[in-house]
SEKE-59684 format. One record per residue (C-alpha): residue in one letter; x, y, z. Coordinates in Angstrom, 2 decimals, decimal comma. Layout:
N
[atom 'A'; [X; Y; Z]]
...
This chain:
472
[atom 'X'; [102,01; 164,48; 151,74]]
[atom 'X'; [102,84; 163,84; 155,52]]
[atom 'X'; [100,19; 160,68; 155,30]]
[atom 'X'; [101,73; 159,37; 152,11]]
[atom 'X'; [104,95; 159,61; 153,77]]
[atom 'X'; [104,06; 157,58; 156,82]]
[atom 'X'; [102,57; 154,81; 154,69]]
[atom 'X'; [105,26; 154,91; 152,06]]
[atom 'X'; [107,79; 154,02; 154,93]]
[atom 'X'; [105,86; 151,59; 156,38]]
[atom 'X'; [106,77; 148,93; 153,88]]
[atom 'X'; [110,63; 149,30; 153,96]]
[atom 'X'; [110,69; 148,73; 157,93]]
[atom 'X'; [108,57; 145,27; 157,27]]
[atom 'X'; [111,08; 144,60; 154,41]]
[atom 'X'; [114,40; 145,72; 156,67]]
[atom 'X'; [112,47; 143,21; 159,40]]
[atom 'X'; [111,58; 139,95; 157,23]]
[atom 'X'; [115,39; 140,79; 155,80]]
[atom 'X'; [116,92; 140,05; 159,32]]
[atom 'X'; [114,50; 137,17; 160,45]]
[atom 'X'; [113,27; 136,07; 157,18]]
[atom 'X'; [116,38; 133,25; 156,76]]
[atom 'X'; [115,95; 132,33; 153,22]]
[atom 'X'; [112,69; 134,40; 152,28]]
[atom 'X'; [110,49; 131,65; 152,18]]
[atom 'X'; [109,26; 130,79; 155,85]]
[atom 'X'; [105,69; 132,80; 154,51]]
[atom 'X'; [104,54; 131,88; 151,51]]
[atom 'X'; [101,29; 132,96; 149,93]]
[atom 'X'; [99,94; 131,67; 146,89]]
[atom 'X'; [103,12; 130,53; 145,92]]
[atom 'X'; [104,71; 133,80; 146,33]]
[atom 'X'; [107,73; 134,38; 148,48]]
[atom 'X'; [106,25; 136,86; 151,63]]
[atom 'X'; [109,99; 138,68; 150,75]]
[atom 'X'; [109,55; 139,02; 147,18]]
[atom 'X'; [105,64; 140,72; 148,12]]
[atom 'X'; [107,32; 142,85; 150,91]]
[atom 'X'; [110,23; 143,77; 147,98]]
[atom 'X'; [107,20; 144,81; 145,65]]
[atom 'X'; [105,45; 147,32; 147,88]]
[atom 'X'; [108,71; 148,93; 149,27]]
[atom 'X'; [109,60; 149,35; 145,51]]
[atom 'X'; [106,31; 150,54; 144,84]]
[atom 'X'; [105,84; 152,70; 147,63]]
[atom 'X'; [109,34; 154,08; 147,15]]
[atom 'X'; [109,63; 155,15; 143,91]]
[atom 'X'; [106,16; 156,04; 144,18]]
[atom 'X'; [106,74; 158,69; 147,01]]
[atom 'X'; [109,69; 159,90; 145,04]]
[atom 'X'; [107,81; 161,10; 141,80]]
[atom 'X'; [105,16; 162,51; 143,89]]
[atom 'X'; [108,10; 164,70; 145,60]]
[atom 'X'; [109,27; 165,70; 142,38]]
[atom 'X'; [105,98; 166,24; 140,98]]
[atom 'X'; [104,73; 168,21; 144,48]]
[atom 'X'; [108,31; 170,46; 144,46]]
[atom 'X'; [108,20; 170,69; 140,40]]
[atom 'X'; [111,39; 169,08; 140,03]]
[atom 'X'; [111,20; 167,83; 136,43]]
[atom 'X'; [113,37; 164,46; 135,71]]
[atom 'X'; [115,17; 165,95; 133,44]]
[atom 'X'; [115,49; 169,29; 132,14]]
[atom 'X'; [118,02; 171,69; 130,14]]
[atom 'X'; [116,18; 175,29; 131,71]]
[atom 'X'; [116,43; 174,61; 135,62]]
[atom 'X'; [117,61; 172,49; 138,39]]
[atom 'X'; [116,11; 168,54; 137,75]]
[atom 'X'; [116,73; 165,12; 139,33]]
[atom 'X'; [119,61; 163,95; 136,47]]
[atom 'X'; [121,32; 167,26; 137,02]]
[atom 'X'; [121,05; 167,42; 140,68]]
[atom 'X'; [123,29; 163,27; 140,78]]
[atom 'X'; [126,37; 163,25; 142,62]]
[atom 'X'; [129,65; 161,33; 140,89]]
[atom 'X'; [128,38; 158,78; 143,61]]
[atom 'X'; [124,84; 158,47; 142,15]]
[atom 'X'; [126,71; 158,37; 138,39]]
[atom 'X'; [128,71; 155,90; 139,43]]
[atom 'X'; [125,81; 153,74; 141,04]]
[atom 'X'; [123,62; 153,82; 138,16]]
[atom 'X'; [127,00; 152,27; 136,04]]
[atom 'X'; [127,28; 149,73; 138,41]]
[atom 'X'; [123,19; 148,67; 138,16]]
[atom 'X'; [123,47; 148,98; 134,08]]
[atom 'X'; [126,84; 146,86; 134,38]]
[atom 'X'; [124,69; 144,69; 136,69]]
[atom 'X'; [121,81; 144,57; 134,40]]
[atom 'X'; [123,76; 143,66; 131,10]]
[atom 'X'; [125,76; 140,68; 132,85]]
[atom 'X'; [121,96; 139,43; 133,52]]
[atom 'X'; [120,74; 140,03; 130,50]]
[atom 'X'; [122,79; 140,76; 127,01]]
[atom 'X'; [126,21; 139,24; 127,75]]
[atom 'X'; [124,87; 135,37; 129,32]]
[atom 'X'; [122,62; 136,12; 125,71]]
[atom 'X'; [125,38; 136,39; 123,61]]
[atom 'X'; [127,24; 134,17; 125,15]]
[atom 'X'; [125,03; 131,03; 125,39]]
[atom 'X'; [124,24; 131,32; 128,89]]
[atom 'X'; [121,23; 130,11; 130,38]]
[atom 'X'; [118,68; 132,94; 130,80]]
[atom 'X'; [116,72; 131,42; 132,90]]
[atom 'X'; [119,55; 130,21; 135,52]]
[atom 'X'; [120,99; 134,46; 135,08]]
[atom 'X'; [117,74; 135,57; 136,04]]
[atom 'X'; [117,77; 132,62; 138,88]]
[atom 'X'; [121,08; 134,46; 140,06]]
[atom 'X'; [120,87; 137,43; 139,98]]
[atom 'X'; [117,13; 139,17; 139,89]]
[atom 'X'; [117,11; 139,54; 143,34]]
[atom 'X'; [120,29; 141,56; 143,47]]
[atom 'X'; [119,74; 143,79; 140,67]]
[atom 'X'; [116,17; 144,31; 141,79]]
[atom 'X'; [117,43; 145,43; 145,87]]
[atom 'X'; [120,20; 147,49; 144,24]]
[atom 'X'; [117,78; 149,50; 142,51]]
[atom 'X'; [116,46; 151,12; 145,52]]
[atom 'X'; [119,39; 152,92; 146,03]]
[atom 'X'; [118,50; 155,59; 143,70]]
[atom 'X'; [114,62; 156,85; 145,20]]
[atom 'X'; [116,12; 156,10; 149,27]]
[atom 'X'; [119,65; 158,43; 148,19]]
[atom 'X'; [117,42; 161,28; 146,96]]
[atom 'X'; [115,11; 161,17; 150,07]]
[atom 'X'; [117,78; 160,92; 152,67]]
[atom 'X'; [119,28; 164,18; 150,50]]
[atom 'X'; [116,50; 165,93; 151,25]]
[atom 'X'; [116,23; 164,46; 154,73]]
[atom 'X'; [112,12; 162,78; 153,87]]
[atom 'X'; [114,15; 159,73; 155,10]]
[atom 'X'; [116,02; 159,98; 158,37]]
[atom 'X'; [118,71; 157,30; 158,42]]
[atom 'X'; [119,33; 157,36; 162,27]]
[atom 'X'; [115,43; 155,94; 162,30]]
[atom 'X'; [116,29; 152,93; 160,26]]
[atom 'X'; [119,45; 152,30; 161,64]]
[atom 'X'; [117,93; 152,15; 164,78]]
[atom 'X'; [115,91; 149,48; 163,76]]
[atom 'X'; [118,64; 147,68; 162,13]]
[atom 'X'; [120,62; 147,62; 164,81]]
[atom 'X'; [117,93; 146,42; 167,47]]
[atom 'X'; [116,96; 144,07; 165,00]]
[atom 'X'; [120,33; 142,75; 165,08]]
[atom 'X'; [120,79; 142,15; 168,52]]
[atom 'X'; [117,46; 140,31; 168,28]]
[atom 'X'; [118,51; 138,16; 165,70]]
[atom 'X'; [121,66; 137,62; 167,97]]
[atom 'X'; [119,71; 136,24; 170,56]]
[atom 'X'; [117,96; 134,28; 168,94]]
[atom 'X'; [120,91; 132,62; 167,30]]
[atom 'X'; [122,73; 131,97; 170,94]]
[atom 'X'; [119,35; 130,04; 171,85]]
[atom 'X'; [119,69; 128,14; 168,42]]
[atom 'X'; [122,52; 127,03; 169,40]]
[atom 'X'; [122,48; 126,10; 173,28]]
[atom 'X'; [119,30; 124,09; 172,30]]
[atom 'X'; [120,98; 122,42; 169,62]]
[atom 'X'; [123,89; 121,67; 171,75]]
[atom 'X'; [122,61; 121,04; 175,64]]
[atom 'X'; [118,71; 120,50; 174,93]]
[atom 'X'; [118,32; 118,54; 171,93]]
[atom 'X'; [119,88; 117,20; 168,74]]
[atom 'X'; [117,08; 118,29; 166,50]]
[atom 'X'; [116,03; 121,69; 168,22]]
[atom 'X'; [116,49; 123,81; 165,63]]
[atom 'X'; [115,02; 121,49; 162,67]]
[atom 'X'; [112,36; 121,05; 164,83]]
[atom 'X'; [111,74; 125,20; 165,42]]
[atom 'X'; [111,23; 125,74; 161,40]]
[atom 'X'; [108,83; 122,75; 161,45]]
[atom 'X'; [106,86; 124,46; 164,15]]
[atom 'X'; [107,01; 127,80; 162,88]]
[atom 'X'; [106,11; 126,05; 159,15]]
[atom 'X'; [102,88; 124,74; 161,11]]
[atom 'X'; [102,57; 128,06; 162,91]]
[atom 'X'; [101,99; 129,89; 159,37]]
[atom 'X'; [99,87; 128,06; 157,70]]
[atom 'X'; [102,32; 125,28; 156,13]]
[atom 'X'; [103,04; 126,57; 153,23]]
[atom 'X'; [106,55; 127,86; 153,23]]
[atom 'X'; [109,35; 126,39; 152,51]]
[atom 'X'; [111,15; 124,85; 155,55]]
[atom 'X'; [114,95; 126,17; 156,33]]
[atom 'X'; [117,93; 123,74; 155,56]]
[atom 'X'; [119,98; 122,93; 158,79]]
[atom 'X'; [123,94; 123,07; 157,96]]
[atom 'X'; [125,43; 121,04; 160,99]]
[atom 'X'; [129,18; 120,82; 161,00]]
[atom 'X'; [131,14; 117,65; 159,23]]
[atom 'X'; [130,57; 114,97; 162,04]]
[atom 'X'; [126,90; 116,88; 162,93]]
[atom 'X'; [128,97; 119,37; 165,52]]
[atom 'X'; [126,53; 122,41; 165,81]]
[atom 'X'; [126,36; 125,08; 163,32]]
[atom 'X'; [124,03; 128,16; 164,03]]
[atom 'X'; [124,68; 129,55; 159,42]]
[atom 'X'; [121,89; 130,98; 157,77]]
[atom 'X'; [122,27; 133,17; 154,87]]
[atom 'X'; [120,86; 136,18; 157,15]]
[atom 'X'; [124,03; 135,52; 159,52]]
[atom 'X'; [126,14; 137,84; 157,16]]
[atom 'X'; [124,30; 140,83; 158,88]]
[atom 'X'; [125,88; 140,31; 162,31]]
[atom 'X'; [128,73; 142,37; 160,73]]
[atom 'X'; [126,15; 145,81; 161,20]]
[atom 'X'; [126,00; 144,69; 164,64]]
[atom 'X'; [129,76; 145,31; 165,39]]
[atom 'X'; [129,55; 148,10; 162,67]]
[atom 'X'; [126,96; 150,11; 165,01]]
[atom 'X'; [129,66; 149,57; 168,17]]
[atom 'X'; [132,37; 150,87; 166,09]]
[atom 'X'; [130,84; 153,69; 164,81]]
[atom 'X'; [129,21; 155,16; 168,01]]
[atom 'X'; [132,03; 157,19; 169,42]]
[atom 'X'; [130,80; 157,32; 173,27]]
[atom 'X'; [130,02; 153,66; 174,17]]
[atom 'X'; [128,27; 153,02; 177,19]]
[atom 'X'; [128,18; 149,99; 179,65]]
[atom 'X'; [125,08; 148,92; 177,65]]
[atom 'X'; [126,68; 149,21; 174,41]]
[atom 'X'; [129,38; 146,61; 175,48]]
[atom 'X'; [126,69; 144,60; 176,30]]
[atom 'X'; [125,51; 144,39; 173,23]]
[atom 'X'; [128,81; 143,67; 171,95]]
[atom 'X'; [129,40; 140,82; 174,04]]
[atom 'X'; [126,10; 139,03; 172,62]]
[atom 'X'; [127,16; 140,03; 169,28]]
[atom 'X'; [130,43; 138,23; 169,08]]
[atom 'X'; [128,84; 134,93; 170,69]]
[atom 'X'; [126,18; 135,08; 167,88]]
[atom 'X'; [129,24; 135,16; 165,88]]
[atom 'X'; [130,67; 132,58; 167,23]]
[atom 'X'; [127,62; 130,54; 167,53]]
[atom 'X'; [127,64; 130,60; 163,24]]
[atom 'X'; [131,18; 128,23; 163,66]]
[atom 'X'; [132,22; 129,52; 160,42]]
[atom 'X'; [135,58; 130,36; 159,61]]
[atom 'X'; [134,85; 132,93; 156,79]]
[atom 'X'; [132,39; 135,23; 158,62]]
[atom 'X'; [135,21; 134,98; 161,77]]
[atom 'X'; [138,02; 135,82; 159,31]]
[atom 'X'; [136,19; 138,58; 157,60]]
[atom 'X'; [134,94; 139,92; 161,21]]
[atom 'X'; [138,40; 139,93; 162,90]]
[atom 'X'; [140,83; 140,90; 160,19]]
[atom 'X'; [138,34; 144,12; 159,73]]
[atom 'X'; [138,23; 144,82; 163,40]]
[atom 'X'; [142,25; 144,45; 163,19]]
[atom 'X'; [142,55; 147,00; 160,61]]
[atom 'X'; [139,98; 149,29; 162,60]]
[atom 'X'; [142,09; 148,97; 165,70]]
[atom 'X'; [145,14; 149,95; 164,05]]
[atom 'X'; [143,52; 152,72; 162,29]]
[atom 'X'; [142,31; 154,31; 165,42]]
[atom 'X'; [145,07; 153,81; 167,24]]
[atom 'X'; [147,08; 155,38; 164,54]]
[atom 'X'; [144,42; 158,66; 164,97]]
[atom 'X'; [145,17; 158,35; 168,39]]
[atom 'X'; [148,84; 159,03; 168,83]]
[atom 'X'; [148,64; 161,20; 165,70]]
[atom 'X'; [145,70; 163,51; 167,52]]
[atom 'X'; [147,08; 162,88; 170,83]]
[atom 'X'; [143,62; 161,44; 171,82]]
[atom 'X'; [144,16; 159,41; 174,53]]
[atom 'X'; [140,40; 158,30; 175,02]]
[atom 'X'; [139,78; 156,88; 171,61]]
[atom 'X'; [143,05; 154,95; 172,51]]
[atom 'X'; [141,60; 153,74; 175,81]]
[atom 'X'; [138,34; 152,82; 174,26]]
[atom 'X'; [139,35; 150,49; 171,83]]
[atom 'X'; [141,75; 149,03; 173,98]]
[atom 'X'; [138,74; 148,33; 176,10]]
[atom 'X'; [136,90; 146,96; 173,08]]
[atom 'X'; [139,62; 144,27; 172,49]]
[atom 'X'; [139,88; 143,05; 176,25]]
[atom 'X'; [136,22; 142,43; 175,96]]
[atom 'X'; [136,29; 140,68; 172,51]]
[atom 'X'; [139,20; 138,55; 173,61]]
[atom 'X'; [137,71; 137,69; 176,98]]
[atom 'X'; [134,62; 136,64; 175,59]]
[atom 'X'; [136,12; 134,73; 172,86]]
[atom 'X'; [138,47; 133,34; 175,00]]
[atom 'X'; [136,17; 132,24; 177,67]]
[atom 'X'; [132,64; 131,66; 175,66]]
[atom 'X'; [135,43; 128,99; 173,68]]
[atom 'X'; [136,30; 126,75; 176,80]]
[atom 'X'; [132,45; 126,89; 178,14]]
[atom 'X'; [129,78; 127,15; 175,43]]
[atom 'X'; [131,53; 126,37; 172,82]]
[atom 'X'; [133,35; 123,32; 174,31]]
[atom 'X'; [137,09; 124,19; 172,25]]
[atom 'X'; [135,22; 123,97; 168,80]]
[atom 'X'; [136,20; 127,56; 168,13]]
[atom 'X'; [139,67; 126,86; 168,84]]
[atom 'X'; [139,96; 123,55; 166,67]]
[atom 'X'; [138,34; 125,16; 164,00]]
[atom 'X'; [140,90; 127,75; 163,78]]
[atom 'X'; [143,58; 125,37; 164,29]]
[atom 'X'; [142,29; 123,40; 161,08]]
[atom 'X'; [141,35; 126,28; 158,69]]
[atom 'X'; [144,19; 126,09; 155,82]]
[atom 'X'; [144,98; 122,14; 156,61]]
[atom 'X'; [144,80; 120,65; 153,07]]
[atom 'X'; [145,90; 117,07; 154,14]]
[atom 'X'; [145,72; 114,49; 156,73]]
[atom 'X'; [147,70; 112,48; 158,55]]
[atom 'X'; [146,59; 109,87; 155,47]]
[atom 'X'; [147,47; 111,60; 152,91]]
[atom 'X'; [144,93; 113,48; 150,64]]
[atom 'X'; [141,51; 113,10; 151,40]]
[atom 'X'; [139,22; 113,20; 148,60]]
[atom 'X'; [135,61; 114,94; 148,29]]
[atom 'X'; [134,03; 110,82; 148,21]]
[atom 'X'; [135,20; 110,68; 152,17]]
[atom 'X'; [132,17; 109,47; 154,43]]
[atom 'X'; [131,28; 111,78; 157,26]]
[atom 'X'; [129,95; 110,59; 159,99]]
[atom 'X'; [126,18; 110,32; 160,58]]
[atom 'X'; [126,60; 111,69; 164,41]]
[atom 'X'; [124,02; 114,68; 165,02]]
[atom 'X'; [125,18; 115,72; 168,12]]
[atom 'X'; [129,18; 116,70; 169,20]]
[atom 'X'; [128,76; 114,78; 172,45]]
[atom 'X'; [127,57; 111,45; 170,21]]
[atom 'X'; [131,11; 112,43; 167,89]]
[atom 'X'; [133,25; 112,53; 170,89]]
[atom 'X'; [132,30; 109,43; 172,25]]
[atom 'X'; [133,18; 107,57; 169,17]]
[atom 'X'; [136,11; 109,66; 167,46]]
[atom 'X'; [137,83; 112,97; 168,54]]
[atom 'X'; [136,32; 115,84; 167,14]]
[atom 'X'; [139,55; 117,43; 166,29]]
[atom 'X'; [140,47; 114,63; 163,74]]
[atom 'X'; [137,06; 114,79; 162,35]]
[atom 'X'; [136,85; 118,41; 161,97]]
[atom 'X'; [140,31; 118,34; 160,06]]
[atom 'X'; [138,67; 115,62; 157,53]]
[atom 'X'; [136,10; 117,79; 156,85]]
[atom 'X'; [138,52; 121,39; 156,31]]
[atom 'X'; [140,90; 118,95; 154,69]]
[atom 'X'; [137,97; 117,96; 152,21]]
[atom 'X'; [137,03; 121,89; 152,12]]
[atom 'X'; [140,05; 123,21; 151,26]]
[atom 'X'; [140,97; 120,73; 148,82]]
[atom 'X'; [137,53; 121,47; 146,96]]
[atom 'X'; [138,17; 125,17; 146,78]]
[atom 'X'; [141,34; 124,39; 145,57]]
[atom 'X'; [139,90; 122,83; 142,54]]
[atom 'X'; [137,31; 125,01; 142,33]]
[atom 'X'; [139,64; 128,14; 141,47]]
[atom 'X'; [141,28; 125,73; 138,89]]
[atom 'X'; [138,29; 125,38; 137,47]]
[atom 'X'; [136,39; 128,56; 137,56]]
[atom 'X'; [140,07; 130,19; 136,06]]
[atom 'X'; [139,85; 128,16; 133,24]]
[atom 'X'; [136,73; 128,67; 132,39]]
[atom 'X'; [137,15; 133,03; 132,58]]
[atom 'X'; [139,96; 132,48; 130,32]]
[atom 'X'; [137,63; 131,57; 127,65]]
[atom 'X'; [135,89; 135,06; 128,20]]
[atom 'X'; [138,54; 137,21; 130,11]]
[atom 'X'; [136,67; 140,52; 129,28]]
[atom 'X'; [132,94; 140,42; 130,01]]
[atom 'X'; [132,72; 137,22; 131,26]]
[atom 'X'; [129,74; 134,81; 130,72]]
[atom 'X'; [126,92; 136,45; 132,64]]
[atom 'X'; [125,47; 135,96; 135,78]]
[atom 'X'; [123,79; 132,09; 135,46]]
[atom 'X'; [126,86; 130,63; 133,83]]
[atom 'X'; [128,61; 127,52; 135,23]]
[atom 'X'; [131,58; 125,02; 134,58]]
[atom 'X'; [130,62; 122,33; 132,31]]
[atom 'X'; [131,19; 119,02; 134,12]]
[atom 'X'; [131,68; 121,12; 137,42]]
[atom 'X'; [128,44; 121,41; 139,10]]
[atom 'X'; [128,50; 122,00; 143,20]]
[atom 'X'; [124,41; 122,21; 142,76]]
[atom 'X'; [122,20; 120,28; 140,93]]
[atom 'X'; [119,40; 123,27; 141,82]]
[atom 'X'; [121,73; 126,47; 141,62]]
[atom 'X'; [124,33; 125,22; 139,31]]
[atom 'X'; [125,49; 128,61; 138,72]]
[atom 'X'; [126,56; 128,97; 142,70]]
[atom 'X'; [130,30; 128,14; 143,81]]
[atom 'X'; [131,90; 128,94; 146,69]]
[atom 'X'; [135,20; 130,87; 145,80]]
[atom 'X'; [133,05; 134,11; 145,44]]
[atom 'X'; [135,60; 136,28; 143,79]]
[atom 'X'; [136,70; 133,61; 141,19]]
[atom 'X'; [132,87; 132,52; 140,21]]
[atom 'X'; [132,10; 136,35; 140,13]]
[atom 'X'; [135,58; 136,73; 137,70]]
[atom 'X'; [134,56; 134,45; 135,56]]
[atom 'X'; [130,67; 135,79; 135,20]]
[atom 'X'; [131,03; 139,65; 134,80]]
[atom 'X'; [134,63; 139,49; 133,61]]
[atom 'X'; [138,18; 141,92; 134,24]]
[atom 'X'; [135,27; 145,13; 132,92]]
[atom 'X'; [132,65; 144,18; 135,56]]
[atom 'X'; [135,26; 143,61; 138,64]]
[atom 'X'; [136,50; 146,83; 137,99]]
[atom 'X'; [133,24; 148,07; 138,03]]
[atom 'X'; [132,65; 147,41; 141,57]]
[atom 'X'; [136,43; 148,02; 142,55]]
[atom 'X'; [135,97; 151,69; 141,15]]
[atom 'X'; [131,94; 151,96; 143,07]]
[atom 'X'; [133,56; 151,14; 146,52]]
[atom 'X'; [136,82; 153,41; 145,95]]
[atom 'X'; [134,84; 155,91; 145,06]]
[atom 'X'; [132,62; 155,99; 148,12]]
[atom 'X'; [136,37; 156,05; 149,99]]
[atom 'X'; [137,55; 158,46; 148,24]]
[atom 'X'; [134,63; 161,01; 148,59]]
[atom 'X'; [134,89; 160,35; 152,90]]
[atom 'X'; [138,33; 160,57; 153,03]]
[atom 'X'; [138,70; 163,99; 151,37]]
[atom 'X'; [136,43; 165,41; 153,35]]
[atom 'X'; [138,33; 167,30; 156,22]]
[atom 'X'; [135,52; 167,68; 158,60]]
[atom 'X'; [134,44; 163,71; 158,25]]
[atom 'X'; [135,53; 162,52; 162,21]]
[atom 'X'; [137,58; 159,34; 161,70]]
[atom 'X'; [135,51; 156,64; 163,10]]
[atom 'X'; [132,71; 157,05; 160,73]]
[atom 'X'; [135,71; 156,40; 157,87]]
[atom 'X'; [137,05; 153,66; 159,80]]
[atom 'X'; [133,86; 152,15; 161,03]]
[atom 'X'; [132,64; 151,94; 157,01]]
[atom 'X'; [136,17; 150,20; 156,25]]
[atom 'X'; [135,72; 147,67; 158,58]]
[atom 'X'; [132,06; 146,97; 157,09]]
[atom 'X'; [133,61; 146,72; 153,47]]
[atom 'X'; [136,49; 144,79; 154,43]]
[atom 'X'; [134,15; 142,45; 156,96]]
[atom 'X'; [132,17; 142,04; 154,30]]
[atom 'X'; [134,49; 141,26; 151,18]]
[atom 'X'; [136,10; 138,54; 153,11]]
[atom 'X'; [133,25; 136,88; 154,72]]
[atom 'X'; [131,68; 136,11; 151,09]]
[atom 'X'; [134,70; 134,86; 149,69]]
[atom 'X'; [134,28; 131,34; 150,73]]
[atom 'X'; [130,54; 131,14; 150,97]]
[atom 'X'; [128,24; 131,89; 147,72]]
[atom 'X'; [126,36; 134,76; 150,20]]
[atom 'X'; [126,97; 138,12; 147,77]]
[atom 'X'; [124,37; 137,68; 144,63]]
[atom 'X'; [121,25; 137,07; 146,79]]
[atom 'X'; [119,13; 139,41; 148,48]]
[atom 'X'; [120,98; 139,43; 152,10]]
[atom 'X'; [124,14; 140,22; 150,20]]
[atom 'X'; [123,29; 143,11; 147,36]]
[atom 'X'; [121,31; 144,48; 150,56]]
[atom 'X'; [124,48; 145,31; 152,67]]
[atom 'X'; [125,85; 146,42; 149,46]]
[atom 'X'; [123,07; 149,14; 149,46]]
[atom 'X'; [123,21; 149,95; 152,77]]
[atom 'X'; [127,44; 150,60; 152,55]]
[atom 'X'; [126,57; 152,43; 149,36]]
[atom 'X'; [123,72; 154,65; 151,27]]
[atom 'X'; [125,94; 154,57; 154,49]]
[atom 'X'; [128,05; 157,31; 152,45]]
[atom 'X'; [125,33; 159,19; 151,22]]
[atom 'X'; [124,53; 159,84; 154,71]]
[atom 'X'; [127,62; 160,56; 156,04]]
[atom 'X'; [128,22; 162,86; 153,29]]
[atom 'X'; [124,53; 164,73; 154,54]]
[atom 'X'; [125,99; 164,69; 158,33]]
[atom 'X'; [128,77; 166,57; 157,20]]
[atom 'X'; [126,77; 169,21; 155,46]]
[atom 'X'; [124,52; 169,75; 158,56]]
């Protein structure tokens, strides 16, 4: 059992690993096949394979009216999770059916998601009975992190100071380096080609300032760590994962401090107040030198919805610079970046309008994942994907299916928080991932997709193990 546990595990660290570096999936393909959706497989397999052979080896029948089994052995957590994968399931299946949705486009959507999601049921009854120890593959997701940090802060100072086409030019490489045939990532530069370092996978640099909250003695390395961290952040020049990052930390601050005075504990006080010199410093600092302003001036245009013009509308050339030094020289990069949030905003704008109208039709259940505005496409290849996340997800799985997911994640707060012995930071540490998290999607179609169902599961399981810590 001890070897079938060793190789069952094996497959979830390569997954967790091709997760964080992957990008879009598709850098390895093989025959055709994604090297994410083969690594997906055989953690699935080898998942729920070790978990019937634990019930099987321990006698634990599935279900069973005479003794203890699996279904009577779920927590109102596990209930509540396998409502939230059928709710799942039927907006990908049934409801885009009866409503005339494309099935192909809702299985396009949302496969993926429903698929990851499902492993929260064999990896919650193994970290139960402590098969799986959680410390081991946070420990991996965390170093993994601050990997992928790196990397991203060398993206982006050989994009910026090396050359124009350094990062195109590192998937082309690594395309060749593989064998050719995957898929080679899309580059989003900035309107005016001002460097962007925004993949998909950069929605999981939120765990890396999740791990520094949550460890409650931080060390000289640790701040290390979060110093890299924030400039990989930073180095993504996108306004939603900054928003999402920094109104979370605010509400962690002020929820510690708020411990603090109440429990008279002056070092927790101290050590977030260290935390915040640090992240300001850096910020401050890393935004005159490396960053040359850009954070600054994209802050200063995020809710600008017109120009000194007038409106701007969506039709508005950008500029066919590739480099912010080649914009400077010809235009200032302020007024270009406020064309393009000015263009931004104005689009989301419309985009509510639109996606509102169209979840009045179907206020209840929605239309299914896969379903779209008629005449208001943003992509010709994923027509069902918008950017207003909460809007395109109203209109899909309806008022029933938002409350679905509202009642999952108060759950999982409610369960911590009445637990006396639960210390504080791992409470507010798991708020500031939720509420990191919920923001940073909103503007960016990043939730229904592998990366984004798979921090789902790992907040969801982040509860299961607190719960299990608490026991101990």
């Amino acid at each position: 059992m001890d070897k079938l546990k060793k190789v069952s595990l094996i497959f979830p660290a390569l997954f967790i690993l091709e997760l964080i570096f992957g990008f879009t999936g598709t850098v390895i393909m093989i025959h055709g096949i994604a090297i994410r959706h083969i690594l997906f497989i055989l953690s699935f397999l080898s998942l729920y394979g070790y978990f019937f052979a634990y019930l099987f080896r321990k006698k634990i029948p599935l279900f069973s009216l005479k003794k203890e089994s699996y279904f009577s052995s779920l927590s109102k957590l596990d209930i509540m999770a396998i409502v939230f994968e059928i709710s799942f399931i039927l907006s990908m299946t049934a409801i885009p059916y009866f409503k005339g949705t494309n099935m192909e486009y809702a299985h396009s959507e949302a496969f993926d998601s429903a698929a990851i999601f499902s492993l929260y049921f064999p990896v919650s009854f193994l970290i139960k009975k402590r098969v799986i120890h959680r410390e081991k593959y946070e420990g991996l997701i965390k170093w993994s992190i601050f990997g992928y940090s790196i990397m991203c802060l060398i993206f982006y100072c050989g994009q910026e100071y090396i050359n124009s086409t350094f990062i195109s030019d590192f998937f082309r490489n690594l395309n060749k380096l593989v064998g050719g045939s995957g898929i080679i990532q899309q580059v989003i530069l900035g309107h005016g080609g001002y460097t962007r370092v925004m993949f998909g996978t950069s929605v999981y640099l939120i765990l890396g300032i999740y791990f520094f909250l949550k460890k409650e003695t931080k060390k000289v390395w640790d701040y290390l760590i979060f110093i890299v961290e924030i400039l990989a952040i930073l180095a993504t020049v996108t306004k939603s994962i900054w928003f999402g990052i920094g109104i979370a930390y605010v509400v962690y601050t002020i929820c510690i401090i708020v411990e603090g005075i109440l429990s008279k504990n002056k070092r927790m006080i101290l050590q977030v107040s260290v935390s915040i010199l640090i992240a300001i410093a850096t910020i401050t600092i890393s935004n005159a030198t490396v960053f040359q302003n850009i954070v600054s001036i994209r802050m200063g245009n995020a809710f600008v919805v017109e120009n000194n013009e007038g409106e701007v509308k969506e039709t508005s050339k950008t500029p066919s610079k590739t480099n912010k030094k080649e914009v400077e020289g010809s235009e200032n990069i302020r007024e270009i970046d406020k064309e393009g949030a000015v263009i931004s905003n104005q689009i989301k704008i419309e985009q509510i309008s639109q996606l509102v109208k169209k979840w009045l039709g179907s206020p209840i259940l929605g239309y299914g994942y896969g379903s779209y505005v008629d005449n208001y496409i943003r992509s010709e290849e994923s027509p069902f994907s918008y950017e207003m996340q909460f809007f395109a997800l109203l209109m899909k799985i309806g008022i029933v299916g938002i409350v679905i997911w509202i009642i999952f994640f108060a759950m999982q707060f409610i369960l911590m928080i009445r637990e006396r012995h639960m210390k504080r930071n791992l409470i507010f540490s798991w708020i500031f991932m939720v509420l990191a998290e919920a923001i940073c999607v909103q503007t960016n179609p990043l939730l229904i997709s592998f990366t984004g169902m798979s921090m789902i599961l790992f907040i969801s399981l982040t509860i299961v193990g607190n719960l299990l810590e608490i026991k101990k």
